[in-house]
Structure formats: structure tokens, C-alpha cells
N, C-alpha and C positions, 0 to 999 in steps of 0.2 A: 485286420480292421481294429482301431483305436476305440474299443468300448467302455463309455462313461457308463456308470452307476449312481453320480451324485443328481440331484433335480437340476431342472433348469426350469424356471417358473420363467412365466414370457407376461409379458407387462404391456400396455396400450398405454399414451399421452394425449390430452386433446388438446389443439392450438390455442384455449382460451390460460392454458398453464404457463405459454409463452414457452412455444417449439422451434425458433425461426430457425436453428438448425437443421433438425430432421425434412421440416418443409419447406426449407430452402432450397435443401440436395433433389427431394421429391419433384419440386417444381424443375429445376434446372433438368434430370431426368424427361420429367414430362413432356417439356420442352424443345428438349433434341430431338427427344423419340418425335416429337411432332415433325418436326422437319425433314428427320429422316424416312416417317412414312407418306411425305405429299408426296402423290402423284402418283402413289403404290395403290396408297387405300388410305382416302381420303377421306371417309368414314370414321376409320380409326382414328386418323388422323387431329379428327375436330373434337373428336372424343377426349384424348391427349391434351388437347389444348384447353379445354370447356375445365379439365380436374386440373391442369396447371392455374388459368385465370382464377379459378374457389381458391386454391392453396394459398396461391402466392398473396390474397385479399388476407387471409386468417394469418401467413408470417409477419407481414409489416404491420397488424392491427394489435399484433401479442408479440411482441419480443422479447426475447430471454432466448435459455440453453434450456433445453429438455432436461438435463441433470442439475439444473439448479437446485428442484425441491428435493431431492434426495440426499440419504445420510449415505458414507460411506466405512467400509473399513479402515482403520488406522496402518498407515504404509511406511516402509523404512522411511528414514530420514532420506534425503536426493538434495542434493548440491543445487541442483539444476529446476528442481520443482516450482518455483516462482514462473520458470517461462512455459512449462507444460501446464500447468494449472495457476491460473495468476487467482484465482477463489478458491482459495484453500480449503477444500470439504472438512466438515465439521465428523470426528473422530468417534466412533461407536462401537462397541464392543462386536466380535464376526458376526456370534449368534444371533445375535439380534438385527441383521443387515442382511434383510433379500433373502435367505436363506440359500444361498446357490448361484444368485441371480448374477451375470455376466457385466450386469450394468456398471459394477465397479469399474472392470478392465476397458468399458467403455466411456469415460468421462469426459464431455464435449466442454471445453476450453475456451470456444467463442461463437459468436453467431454470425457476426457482423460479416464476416467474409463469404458466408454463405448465403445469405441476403444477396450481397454484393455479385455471387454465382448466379444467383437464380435471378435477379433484374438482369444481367447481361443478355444471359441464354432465350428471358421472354423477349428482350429489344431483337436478339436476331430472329427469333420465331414469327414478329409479328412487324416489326422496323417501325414500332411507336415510341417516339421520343422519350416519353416518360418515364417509360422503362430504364432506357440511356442514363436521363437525368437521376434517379433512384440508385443505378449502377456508381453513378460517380460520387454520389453521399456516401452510400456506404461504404466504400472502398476507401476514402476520406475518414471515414467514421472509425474502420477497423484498423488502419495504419494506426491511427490518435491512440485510442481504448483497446485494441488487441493488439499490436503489429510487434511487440517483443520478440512471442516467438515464431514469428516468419523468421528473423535470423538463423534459426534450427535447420533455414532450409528446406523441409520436410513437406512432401505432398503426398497425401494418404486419405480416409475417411472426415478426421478432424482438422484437418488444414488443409485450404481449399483456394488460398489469396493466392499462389503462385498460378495456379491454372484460372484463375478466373482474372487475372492481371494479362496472361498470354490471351486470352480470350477477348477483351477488353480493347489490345493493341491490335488484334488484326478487327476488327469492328471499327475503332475508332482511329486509327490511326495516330496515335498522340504522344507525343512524347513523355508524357506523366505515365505513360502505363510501356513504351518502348524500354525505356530507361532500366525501368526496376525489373523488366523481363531479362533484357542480355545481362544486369549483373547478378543477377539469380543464375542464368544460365552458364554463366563465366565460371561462378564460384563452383560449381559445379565440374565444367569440362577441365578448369585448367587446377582444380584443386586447391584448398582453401583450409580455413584453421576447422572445417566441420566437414571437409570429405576429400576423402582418400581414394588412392589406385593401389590394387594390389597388383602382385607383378605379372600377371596375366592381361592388365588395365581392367578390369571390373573396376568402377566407382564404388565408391558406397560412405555413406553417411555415419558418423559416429553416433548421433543418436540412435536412430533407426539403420542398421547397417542390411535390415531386411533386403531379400532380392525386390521384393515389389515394389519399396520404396526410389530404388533405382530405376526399375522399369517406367512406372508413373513420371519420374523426371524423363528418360529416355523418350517417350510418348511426347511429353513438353518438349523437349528439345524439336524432334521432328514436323512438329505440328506447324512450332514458331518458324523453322527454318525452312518452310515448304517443299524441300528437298531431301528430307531427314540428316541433314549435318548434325555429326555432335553424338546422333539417336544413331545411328544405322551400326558402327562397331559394337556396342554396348548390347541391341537384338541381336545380334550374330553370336555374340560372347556366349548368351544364355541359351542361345538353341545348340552350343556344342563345339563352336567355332573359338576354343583359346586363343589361337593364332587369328584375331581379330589384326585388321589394318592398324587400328590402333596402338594396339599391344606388340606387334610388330615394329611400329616408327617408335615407338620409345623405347623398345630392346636394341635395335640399332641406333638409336641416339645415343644409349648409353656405352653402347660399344663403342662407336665412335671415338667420343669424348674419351673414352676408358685406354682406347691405342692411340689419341694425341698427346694425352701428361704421358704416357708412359715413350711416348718418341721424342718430345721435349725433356724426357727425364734426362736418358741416354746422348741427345743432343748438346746437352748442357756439359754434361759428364765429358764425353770425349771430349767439347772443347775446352775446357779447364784442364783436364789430363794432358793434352798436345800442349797449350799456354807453359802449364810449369815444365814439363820436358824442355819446351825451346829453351827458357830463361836459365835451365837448368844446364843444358851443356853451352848456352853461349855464355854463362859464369866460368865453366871450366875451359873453357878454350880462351877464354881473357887470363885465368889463372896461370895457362903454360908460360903465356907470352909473358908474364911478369916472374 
């Protein structure tokens, strides 16, 4: 077992600080869970939905990121830091920050898209318009003022627009939300300048090359594709299965390809080798005659 000794001080926010993050993800949770227990225990169920309708009134009433008001650690320089943190936290010496506290490693980046989770997931919980209508501002809203770094790719805790855009397209049906799904999902399966196959076909992200952030897309994939296209090599991969279908059709691809230059090499060869022979004794056999 991996035994900490340093503190870990644990922190509460109230939504009047503007949390539309945390209680957007909260609401969106509250939400399915609703769904998922009608008709089990319905009880529960109203229950769920009674703490998502409170939350979801105090996100859209306070909006901000729960780590807006805090100071943080000063962190290497990153190339890339404008798209993971487009609010550059203000630089404070360690001792003096949290003393321990994890919130650094946790720095929430945007709100908008989680807003944008959590109106979708109440419009399918409850199939009120308004919701819909909230859904599609916000997701409007965080394209404009967040949508940088959705380019990353990445769906995790802190980015949220890729699954609540797949969410969105099977709800709505709409092109504005289809669109950005299959080239998200594209850049993904067929490999792109932010993720890679290694030679077993595992995907994985350059930013986050983490397994979960793989699995999370793998989940999207399947969800979008009703059938798990795309998702189903990729669970196989991780439960143990290297010789995935996938990883399979691309080690024979490249085999393939690998013994056709190499039969077109030899093909070329012996014909140019036969070509100067011919030319070579029908010079000499012109030579006698002269």
C-alpha cells in the first residue's frame, strides 16, 4: 500500500462563489442517476431529481470555475499552458498555498461545457424544452470563450464538451452537434497530429497518453456508434486481448504492403536485368555479322 504522510486538508465551495463546474458535473450525475433508477425506486428517483432541479437553479445563477478564487503554486514553464489554463493563476510562493491541498493538481479550466452537460442530461431526464434550449447556449458559449482546448481532444474530469456534444447528437439529432462528434471521433480512430497507435493499436493521446483517457473516448465511441464500432478493440486491448481485431488488420496491413514494394522491388529488378542482357547479346551477335 502507497502510504502518504503529508496532510491533505479537504475544502467545501458554495455556489454563490460561482461553481457552475462542480455543479454542473453534480447535476448531470443527478440526473442519469435519475433515469436510471425510474421504475426501480421511484422514490429515489424524485429524490435525485428534487437535488439536481436545487443545483442546477444555483449553476446558471453563479457562474464561474470553483478555482477561480484561489491562488496557486508557481509551475514550470509549458509550451502548451494557454490551452490547459487559458487564466493563468496568479504565482505564490508553495508554503503559503493550501498547505498540501490537491486543489492545485485539480485546476478547472472552464465551466461552460459543463453547464452545457448538465442542461442536456436534465432536457433528457425531464424532455423540457428549456433545458434543450440552455443546452444549446451553452455549448455556443464554450465553443466561443473555451473551445481552444477541446482541440487536446481530451475527455476526463475537466473537459466535458466531447461527451456532452455525443449526448446532445443522439437527443437532438442535429447536425451542429453530429458533425463535431464523428470529427472528434475520426481524429481519434484513424490517428491524428494529438493521438497515436502504438504497435499493439492502443490509441492514446499525447497530452494525456493516460489509459482512462483512452477508455473515456472508447465509452464515446461506443455510445455514438450504438453498436460499439471504433470502442470494442480498444476494451478488448485493456482486458488483456493485444491481438485485438484491430491491431491485427494493421499488422496485416502492414505486412501486406511490406511483401508488395518488396515483390515490385524484385519485379523491376529482373525486368531491367533480362532488358540489358537482351540488348546485350543482340549487340554482340550484330558485332559478328560485321
Amino acid at each position: 500500500m502507497d502510504r502518504k504522510t503529508h496532510k491533505r486538508p479537504a475544502y467545501y465551495v458554495t455556489t454563490y462563489n460561482g461553481t457552475s463546474d462542480l455543479a454542473g458535473q453534480l447535476v448531470a450525475a443527478f440526473a442519469s442517476s435519475s433515469i436510471a433508477f425510474r421504475g426501480v425506486d421511484d422514490r429515489y428517483s424524485d429524490k435525485l431529481m428534487t437535488a439536481a432541479l436545487r443545483l442546477y437553479g444555483a449553476a446558471t445563477r453563479h457562474s464561474g470555475r470553483y478555482t477561480k478564487p484561489f491562488v496557486y503554486k508557481c509551475a514550470p514553464d509549458d509550451p502548451n499552458a494557454q490551452l490547459r489554463a487559458p487564466n493563468k493563476p496568479q504565482c505564490k510562493p508553495a508554503d503559503v498555498v493550501f498547505k498540501g491541498s490537491a486543489v492545485g493538481l485539480f485546476n478547472s479550466t472552464s465551466y461552460r461545457d459543463d453547464l452545457t452537460w448538465a442542461a442536456a442530461w436534465m432536457n433528457r431526464a425531464t424532455g423540457d424544452r428549456a433545458y434543450l434550449d440552455d443546452a444549446y447556449k451553452y455549448f455556443v458559449q464554450h465553443s466561443n470563450e473555451e473551445g481552444q482546448a477541446d482541440q487536446r481532444l481530451l475527455v476526463d474530469w475537466d473537459h466535458v464538451a466531447w461527451p456532452a456534444t455525443v449526448l446532445l447528437a443522439s437527443i437532438t439529432d442535429d447536425a451542429a452537434f453530429h458533425k463535431p462528434a464523428q470529427d472528434f471521433l475520426a481524429r481519434w480512430l484513424c490517428t491524428s497530429s494529438v493521438v497515436s497507435y502504438t504497435d499493439l493499436g492502443r490509441a492514446y493521446n499525447h497530452f494525456d497518453p493516460r489509459v482512462g483517457t483512452t477508455m473515456n473516448v472508447a465509452m464515446l465511441s461506443a455510445v455514438y456508434g450504438k453498436e460499439g464500432k471504433g470502442g470494442e478493440g480498444v476494451f478488448f486491448f485493456f482486458l488483456g486481448d493485444g491481438r485485438s481485431r484491430e491491431a491485427r488488420e494493421r499488422r496485416t496491413a502492414a505486412g501486406t504492403e511490406k511483401k508488395m514494394t518488396t515483390h515490385l522491388f524484385f519485379f523491376f529488378f529482373l525486368f531491367f536485368f533480362f532488358f540489358f542482357l537482351f540488348f546485350f547479346f543482340l549487340f554482340l551477335f550484330f558485332s559478328t555479322l560485321l
